[in-house]
PDB file of the backbone (N, CA, C, O) and the ligand in Angstrom, with CONECT records:
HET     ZN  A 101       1
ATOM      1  N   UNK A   1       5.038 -16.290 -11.879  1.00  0.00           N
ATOM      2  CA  UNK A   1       4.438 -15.567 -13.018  1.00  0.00           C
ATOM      3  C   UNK A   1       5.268 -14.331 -13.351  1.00  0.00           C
ATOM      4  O   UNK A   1       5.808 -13.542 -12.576  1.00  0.00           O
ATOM      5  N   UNK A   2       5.242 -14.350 -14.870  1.00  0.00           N
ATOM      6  CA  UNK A   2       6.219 -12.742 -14.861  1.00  0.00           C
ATOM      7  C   UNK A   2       5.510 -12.026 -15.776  1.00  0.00           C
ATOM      8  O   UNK A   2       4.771 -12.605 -16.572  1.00  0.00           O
ATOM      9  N   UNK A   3       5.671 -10.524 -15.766  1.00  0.00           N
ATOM     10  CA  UNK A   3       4.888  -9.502 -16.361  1.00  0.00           C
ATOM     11  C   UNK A   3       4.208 -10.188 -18.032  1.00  0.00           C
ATOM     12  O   UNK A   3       3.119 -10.049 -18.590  1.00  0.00           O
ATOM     13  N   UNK A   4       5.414 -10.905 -18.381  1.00  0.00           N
ATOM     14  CA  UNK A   4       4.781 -11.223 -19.607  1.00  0.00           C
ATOM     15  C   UNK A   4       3.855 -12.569 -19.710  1.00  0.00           C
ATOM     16  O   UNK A   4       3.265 -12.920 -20.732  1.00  0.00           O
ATOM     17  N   UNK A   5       3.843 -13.238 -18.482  1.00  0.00           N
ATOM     18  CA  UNK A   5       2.975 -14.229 -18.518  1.00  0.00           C
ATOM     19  C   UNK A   5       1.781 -13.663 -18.505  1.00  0.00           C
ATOM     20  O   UNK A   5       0.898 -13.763 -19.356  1.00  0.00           O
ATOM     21  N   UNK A   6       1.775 -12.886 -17.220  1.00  0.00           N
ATOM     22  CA  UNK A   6       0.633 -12.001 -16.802  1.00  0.00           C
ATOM     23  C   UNK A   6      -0.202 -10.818 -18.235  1.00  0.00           C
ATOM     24  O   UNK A   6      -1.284 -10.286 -17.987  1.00  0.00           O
ATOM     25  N   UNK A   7       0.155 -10.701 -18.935  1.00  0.00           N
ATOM     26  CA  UNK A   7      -0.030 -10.148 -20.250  1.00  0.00           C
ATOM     27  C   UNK A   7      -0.643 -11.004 -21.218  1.00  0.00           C
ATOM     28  O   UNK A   7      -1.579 -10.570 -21.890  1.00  0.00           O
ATOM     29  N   UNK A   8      -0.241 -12.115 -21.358  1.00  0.00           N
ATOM     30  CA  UNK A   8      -0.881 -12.709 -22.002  1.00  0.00           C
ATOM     31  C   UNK A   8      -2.113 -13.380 -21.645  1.00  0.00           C
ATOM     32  O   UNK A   8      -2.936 -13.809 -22.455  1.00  0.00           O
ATOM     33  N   UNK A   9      -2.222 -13.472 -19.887  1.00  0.00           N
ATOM     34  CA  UNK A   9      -3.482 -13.903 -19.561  1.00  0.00           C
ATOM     35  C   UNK A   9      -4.106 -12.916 -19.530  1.00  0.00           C
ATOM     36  O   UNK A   9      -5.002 -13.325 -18.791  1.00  0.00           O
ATOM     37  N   UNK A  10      -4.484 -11.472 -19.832  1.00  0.00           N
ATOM     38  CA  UNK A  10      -4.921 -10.227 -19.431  1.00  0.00           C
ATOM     39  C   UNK A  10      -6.653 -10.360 -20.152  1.00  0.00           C
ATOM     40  O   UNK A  10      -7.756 -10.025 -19.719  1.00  0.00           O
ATOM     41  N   UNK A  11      -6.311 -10.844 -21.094  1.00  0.00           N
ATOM     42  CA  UNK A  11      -7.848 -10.611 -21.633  1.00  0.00           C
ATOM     43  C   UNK A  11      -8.622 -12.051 -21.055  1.00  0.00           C
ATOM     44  O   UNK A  11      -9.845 -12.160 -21.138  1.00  0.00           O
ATOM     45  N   UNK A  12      -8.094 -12.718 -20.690  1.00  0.00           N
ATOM     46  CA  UNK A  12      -9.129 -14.273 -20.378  1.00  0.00           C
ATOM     47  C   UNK A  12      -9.288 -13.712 -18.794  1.00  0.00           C
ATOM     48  O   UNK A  12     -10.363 -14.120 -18.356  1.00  0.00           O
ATOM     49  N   UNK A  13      -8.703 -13.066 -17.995  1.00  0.00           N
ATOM     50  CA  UNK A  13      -9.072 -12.590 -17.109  1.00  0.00           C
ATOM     51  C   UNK A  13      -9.614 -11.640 -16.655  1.00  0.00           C
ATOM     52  O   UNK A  13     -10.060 -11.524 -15.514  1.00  0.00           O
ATOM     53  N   UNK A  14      -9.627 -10.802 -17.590  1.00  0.00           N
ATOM     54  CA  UNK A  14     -11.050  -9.567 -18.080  1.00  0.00           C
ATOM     55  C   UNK A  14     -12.364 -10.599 -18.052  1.00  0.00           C
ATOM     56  O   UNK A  14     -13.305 -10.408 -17.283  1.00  0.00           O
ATOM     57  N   UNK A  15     -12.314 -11.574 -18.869  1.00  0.00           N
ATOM     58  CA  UNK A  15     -13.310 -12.317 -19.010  1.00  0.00           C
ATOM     59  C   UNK A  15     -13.857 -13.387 -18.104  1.00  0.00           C
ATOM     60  O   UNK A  15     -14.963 -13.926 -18.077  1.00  0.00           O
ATOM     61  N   UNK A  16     -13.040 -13.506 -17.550  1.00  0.00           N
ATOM     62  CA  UNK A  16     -13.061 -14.435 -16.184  1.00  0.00           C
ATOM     63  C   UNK A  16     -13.564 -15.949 -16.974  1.00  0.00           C
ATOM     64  O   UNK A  16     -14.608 -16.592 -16.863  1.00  0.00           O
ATOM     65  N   UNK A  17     -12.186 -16.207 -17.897  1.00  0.00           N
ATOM     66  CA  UNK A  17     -11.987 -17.585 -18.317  1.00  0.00           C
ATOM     67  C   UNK A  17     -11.325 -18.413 -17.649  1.00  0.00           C
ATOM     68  O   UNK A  17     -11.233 -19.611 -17.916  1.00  0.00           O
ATOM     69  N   UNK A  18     -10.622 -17.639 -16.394  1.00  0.00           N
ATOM     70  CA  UNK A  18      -9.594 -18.702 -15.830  1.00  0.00           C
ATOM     71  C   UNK A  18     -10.030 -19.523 -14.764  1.00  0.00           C
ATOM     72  O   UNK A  18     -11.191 -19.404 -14.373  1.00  0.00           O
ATOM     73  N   UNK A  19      -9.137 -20.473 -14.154  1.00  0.00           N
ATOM     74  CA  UNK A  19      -9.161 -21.454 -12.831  1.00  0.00           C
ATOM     75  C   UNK A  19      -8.490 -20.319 -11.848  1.00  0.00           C
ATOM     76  O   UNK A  19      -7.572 -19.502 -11.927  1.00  0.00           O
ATOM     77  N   UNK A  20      -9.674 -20.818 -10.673  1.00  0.00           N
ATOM     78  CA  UNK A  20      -9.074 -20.128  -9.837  1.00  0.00           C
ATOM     79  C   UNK A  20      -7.519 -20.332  -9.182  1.00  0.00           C
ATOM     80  O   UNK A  20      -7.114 -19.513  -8.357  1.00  0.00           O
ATOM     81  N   UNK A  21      -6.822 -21.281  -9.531  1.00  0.00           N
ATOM     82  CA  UNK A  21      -5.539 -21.549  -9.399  1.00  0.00           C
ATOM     83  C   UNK A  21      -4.762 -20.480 -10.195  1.00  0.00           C
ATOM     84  O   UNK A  21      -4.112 -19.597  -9.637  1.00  0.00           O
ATOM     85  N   UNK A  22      -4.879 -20.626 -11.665  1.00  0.00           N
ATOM     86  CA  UNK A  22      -4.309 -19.326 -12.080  1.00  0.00           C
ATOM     87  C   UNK A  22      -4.639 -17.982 -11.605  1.00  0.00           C
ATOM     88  O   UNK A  22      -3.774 -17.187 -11.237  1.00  0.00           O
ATOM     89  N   UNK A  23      -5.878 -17.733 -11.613  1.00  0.00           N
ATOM     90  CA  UNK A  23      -6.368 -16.552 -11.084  1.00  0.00           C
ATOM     91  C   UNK A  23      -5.472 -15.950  -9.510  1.00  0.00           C
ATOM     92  O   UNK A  23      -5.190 -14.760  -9.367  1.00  0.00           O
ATOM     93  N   UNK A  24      -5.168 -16.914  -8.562  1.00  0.00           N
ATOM     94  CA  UNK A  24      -4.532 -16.606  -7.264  1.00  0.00           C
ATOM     95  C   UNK A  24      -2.803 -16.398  -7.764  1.00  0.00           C
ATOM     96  O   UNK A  24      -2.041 -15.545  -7.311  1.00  0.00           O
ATOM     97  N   UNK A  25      -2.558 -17.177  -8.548  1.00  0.00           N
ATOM     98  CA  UNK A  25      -1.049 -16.838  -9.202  1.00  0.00           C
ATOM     99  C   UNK A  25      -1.172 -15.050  -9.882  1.00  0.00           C
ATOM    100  O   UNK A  25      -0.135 -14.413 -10.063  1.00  0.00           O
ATOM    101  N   UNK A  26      -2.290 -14.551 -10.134  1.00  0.00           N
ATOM    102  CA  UNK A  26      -2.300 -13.596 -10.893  1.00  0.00           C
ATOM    103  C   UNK A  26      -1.960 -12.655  -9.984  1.00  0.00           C
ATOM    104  O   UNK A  26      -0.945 -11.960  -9.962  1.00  0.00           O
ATOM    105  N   UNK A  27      -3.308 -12.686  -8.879  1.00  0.00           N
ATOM    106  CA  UNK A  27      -2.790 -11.876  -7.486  1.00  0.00           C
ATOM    107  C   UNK A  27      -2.181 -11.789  -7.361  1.00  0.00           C
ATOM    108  O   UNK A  27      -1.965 -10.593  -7.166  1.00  0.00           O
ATOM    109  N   UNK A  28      -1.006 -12.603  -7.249  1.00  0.00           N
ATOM    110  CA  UNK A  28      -0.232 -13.006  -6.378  1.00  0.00           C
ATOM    111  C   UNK A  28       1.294 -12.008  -6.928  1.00  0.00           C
ATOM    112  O   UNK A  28       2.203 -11.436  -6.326  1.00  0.00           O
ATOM    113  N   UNK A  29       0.890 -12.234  -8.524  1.00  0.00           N
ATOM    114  CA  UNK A  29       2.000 -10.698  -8.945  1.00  0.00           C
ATOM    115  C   UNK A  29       1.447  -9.817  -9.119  1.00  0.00           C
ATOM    116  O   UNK A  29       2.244  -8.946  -9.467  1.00  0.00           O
ATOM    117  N   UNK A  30       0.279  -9.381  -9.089  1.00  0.00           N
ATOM    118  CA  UNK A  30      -0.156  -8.161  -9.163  1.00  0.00           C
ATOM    119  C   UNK A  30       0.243  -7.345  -7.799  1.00  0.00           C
ATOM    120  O   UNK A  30       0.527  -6.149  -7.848  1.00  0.00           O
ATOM    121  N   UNK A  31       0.239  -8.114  -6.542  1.00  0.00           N
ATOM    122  CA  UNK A  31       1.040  -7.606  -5.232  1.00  0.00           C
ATOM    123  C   UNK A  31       2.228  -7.451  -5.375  1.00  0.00           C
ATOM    124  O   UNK A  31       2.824  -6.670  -4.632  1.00  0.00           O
ATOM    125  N   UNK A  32       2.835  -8.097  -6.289  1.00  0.00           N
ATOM    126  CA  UNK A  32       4.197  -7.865  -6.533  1.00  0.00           C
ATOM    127  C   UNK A  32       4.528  -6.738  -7.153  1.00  0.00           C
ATOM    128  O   UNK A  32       5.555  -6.118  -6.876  1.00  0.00           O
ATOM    129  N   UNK A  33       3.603  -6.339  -8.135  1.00  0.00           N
ATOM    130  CA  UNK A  33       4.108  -5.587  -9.110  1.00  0.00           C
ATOM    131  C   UNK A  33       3.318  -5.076  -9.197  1.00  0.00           C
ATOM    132  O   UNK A  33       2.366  -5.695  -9.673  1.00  0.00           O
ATOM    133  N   UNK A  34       3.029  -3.250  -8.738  1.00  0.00           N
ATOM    134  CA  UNK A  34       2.186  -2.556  -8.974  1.00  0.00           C
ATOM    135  C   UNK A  34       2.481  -2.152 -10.344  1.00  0.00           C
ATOM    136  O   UNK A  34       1.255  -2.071 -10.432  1.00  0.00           O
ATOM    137  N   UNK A  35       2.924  -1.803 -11.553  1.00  0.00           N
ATOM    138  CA  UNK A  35       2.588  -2.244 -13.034  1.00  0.00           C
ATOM    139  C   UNK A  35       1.841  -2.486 -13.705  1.00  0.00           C
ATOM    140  O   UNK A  35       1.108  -1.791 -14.408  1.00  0.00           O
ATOM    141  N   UNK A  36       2.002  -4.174 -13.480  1.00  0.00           N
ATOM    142  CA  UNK A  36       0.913  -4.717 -13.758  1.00  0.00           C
ATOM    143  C   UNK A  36      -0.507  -4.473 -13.044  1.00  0.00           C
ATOM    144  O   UNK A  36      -1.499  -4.477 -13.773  1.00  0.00           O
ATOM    145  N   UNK A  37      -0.688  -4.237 -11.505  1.00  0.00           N
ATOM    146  CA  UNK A  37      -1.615  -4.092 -10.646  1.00  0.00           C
ATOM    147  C   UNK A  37      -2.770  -2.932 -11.830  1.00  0.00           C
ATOM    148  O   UNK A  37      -3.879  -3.134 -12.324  1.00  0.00           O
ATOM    149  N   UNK A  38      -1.761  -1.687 -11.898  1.00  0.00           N
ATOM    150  CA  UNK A  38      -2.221  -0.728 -12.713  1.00  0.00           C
ATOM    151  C   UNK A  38      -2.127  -1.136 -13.945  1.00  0.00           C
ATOM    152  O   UNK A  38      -3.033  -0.346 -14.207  1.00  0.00           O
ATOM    153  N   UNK A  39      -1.922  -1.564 -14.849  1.00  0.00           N
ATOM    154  CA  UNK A  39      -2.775  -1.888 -16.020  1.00  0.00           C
ATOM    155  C   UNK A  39      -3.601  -2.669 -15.890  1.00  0.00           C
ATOM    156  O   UNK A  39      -4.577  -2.451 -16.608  1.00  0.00           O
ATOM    157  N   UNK A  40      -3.678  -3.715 -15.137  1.00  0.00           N
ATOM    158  CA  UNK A  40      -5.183  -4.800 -15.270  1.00  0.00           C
ATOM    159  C   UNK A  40      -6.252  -3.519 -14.660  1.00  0.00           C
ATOM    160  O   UNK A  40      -7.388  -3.544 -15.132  1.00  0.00           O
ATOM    161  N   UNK A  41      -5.961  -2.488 -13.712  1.00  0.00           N
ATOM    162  CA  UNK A  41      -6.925  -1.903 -13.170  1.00  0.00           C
ATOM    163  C   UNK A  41      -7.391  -0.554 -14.514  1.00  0.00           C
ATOM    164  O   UNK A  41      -8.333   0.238 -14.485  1.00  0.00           O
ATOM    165  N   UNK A  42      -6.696  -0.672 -15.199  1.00  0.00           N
ATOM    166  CA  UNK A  42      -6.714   0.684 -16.413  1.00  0.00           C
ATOM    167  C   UNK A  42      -7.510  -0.319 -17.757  1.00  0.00           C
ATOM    168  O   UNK A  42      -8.381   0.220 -18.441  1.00  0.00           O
ATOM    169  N   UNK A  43      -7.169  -1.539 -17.976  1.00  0.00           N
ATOM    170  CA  UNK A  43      -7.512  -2.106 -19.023  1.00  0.00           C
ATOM    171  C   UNK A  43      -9.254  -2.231 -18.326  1.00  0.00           C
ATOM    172  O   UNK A  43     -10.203  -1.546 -18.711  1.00  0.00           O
ATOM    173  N   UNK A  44      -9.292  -3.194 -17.334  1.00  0.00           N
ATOM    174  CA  UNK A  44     -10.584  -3.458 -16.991  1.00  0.00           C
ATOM    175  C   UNK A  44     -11.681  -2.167 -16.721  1.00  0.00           C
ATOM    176  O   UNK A  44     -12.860  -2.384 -16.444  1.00  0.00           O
ATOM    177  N   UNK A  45     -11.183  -0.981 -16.830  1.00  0.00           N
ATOM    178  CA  UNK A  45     -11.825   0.204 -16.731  1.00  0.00           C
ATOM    179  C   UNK A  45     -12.130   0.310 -17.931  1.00  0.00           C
ATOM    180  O   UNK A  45     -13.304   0.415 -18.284  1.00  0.00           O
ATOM    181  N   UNK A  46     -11.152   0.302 -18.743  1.00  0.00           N
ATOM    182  CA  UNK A  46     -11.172   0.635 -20.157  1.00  0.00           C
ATOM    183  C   UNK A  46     -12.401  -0.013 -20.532  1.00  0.00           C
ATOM    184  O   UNK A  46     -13.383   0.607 -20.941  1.00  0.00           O
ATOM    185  N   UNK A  47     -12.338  -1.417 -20.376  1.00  0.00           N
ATOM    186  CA  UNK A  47     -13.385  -2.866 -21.230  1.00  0.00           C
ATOM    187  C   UNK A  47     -14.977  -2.504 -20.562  1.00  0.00           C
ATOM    188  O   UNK A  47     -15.990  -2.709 -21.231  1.00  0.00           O
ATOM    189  N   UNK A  48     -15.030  -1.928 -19.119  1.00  0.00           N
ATOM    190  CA  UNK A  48     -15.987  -1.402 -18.813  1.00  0.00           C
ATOM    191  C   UNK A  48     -16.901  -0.451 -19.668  1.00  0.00           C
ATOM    192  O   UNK A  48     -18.025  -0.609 -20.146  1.00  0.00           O
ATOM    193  N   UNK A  49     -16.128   0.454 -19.684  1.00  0.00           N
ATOM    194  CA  UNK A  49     -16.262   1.682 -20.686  1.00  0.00           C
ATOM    195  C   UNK A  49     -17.167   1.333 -21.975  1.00  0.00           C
ATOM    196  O   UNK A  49     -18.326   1.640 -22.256  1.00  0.00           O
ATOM    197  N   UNK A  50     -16.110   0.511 -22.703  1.00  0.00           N
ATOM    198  CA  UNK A  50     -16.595  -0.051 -23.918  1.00  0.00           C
ATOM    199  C   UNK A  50     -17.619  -1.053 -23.912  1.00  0.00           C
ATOM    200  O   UNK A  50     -18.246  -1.253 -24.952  1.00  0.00           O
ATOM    201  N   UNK A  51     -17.900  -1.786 -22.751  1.00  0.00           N
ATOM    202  CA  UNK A  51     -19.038  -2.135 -22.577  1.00  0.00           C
ATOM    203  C   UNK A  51     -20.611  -2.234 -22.439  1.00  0.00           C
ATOM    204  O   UNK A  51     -21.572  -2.976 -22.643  1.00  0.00           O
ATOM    205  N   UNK A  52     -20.071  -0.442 -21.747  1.00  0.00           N
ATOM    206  CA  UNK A  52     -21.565   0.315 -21.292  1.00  0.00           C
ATOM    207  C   UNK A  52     -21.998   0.931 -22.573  1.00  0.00           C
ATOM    208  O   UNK A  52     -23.144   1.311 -22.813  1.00  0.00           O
ATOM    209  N   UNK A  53     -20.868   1.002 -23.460  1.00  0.00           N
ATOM    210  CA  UNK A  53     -21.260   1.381 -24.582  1.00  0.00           C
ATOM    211  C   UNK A  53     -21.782   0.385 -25.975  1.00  0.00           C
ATOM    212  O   UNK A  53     -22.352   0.786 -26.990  1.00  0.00           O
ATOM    213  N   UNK A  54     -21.374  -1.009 -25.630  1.00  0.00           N
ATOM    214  CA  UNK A  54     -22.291  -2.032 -26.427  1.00  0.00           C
ATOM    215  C   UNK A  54     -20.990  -2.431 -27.400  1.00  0.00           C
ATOM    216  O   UNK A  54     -21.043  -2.975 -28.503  1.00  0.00           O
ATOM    217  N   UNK A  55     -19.821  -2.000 -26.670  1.00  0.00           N
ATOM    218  CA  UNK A  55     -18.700  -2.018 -27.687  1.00  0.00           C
ATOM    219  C   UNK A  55     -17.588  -3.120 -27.390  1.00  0.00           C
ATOM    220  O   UNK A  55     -16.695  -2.700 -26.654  1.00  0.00           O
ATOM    221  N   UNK A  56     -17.475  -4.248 -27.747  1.00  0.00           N
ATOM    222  CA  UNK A  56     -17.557  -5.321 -26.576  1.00  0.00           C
ATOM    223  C   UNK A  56     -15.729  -5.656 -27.113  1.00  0.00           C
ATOM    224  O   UNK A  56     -14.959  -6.348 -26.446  1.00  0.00           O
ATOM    225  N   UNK A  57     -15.292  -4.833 -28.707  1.00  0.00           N
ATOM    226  CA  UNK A  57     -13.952  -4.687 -29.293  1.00  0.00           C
ATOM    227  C   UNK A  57     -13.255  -4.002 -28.666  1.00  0.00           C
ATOM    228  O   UNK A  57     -13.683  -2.861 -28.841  1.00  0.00           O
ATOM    229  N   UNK A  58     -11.792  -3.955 -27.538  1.00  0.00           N
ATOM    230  CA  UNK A  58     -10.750  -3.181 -27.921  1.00  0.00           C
ATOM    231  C   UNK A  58     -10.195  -2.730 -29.034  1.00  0.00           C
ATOM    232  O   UNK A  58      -9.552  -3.629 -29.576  1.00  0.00           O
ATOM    233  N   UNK A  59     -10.148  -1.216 -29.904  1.00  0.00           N
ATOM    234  CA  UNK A  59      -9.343  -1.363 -31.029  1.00  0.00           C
ATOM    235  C   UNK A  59      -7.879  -2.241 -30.485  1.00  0.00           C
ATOM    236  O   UNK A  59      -7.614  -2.486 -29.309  1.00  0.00           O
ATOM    237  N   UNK A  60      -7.405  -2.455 -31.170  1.00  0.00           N
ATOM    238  CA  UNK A  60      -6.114  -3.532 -31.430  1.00  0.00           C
ATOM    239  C   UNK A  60      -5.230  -2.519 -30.811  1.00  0.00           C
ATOM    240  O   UNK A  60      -4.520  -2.847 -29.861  1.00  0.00           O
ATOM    241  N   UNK A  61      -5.219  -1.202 -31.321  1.00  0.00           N
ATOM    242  CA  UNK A  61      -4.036   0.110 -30.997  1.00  0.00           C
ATOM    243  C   UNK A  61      -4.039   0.144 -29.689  1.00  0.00           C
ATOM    244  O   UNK A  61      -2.968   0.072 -29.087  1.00  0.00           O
ATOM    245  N   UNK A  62      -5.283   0.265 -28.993  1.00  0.00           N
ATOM    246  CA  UNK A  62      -5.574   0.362 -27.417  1.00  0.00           C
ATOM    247  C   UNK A  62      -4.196  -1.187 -26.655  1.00  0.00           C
ATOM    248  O   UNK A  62      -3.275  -1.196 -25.838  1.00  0.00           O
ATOM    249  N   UNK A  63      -4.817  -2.136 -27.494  1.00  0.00           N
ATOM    250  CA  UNK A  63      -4.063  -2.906 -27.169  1.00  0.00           C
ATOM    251  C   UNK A  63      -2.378  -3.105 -26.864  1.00  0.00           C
ATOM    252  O   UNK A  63      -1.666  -3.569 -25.974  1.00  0.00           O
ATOM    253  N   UNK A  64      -2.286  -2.714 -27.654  1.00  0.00           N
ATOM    254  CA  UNK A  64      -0.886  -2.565 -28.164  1.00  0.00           C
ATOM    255  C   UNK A  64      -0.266  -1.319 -27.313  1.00  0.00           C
ATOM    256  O   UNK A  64       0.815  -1.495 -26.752  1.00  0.00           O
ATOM    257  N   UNK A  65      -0.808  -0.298 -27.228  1.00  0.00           N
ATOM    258  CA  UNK A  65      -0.610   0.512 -26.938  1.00  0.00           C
ATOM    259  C   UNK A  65      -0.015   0.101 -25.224  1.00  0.00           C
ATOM    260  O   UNK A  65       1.176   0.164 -24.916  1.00  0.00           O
ATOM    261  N   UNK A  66      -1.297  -0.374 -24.119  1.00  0.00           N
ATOM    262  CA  UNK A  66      -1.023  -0.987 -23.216  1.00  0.00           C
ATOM    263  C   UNK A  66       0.108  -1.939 -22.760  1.00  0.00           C
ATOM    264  O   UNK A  66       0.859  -1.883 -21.787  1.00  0.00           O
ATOM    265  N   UNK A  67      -0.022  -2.935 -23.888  1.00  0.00           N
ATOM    266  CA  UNK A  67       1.091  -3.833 -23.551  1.00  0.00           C
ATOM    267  C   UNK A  67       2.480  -3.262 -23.976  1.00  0.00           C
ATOM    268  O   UNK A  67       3.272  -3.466 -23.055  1.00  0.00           O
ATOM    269  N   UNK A  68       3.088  -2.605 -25.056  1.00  0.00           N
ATOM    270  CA  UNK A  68       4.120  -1.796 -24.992  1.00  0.00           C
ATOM    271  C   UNK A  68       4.579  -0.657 -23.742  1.00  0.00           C
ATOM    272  O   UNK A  68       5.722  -0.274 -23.493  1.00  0.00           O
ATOM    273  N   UNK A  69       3.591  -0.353 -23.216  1.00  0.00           N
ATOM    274  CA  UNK A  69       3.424   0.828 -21.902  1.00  0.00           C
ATOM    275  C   UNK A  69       4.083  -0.566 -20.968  1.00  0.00           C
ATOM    276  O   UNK A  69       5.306  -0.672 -20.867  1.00  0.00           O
ATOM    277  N   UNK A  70       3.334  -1.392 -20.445  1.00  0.00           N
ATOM    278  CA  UNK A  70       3.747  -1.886 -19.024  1.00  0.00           C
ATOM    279  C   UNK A  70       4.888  -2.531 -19.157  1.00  0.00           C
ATOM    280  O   UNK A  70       5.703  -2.202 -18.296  1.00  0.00           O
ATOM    281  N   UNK A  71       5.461  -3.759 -20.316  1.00  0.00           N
ATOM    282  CA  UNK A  71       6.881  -4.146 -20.898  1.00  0.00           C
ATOM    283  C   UNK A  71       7.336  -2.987 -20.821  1.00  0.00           C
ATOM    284  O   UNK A  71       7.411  -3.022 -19.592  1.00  0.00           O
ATOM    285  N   UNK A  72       7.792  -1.756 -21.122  1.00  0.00           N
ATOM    286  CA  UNK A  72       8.992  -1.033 -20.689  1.00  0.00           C
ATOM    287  C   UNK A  72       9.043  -0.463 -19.445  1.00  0.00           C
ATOM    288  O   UNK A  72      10.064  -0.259 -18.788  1.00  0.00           O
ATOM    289  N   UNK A  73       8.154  -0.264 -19.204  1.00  0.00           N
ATOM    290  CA  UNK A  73       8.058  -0.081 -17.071  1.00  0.00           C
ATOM    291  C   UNK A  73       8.906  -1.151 -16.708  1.00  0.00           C
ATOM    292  O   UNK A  73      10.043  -0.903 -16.307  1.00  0.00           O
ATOM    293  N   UNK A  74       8.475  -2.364 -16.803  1.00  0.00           N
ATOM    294  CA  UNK A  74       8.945  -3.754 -16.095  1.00  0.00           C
ATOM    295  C   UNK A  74      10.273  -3.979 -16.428  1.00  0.00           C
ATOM    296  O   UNK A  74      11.202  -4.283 -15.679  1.00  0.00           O
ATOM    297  N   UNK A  75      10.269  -3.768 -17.830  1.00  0.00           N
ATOM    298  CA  UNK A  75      12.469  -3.862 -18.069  1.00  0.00           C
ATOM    299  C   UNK A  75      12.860  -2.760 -17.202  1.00  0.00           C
ATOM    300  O   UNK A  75      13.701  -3.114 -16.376  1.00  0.00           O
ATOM    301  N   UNK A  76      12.508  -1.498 -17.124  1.00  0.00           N
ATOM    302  CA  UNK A  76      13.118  -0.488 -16.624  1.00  0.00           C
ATOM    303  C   UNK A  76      13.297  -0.757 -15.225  1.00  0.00           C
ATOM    304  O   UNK A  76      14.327  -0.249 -14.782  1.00  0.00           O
ATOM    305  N   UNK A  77      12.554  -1.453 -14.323  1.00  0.00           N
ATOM    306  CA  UNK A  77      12.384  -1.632 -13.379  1.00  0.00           C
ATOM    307  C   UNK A  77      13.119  -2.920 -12.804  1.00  0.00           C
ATOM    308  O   UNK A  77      13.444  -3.149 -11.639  1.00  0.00           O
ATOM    309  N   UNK A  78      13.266  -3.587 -13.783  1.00  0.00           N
ATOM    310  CA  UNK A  78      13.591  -5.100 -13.077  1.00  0.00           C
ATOM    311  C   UNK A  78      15.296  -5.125 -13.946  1.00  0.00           C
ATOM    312  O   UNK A  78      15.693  -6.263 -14.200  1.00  0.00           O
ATOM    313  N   UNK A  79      16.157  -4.053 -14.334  1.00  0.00           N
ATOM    314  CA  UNK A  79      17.067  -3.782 -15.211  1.00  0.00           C
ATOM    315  C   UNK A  79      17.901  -3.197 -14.001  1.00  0.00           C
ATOM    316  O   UNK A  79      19.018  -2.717 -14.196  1.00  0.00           O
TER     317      UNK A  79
HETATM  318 ZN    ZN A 101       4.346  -7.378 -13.703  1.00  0.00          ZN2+
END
């Protein structure tokens, strides 16, 4: 799995849409890559948040915002 696989599964695994087969591949770089470790742990805080509040939308910016943040960590890092 690589940062950008892991990105694109980010919201079905907020949601806990996946097989646990993928799900153990997810772990499995999130040990790899504290990065990613810390954004799934910053996003799923985030979705919390917006939850308790009945707000069940990420704005899109939040989004974006995130996934531009951890892609340049990961080039910088793996460069
Ligand atoms: Zn990663």
């Amino acid at each position: 799995m690589t940062c950008r696989e892991f990105l694109a599964l980010l919201d079905d695994l907020i949601d806990e849409n996946l097989t646990a087969e993928t799900r153990a591949e997810i772990e499995q770089h999130l040990h790899k890559c504290g990065h990613c470790e810390v954004i799934f742990n910053t996003t799923r805080k985030t979705i919390e948040i917006y939850r308790s509040h009945e707000l069940y939308e990420l704005p899109p910016a939040v989004n974006e915002r995130l996934h531009a943040a951890i892609m340049a960590r990961c080039k910088a890092k793996h460069s």
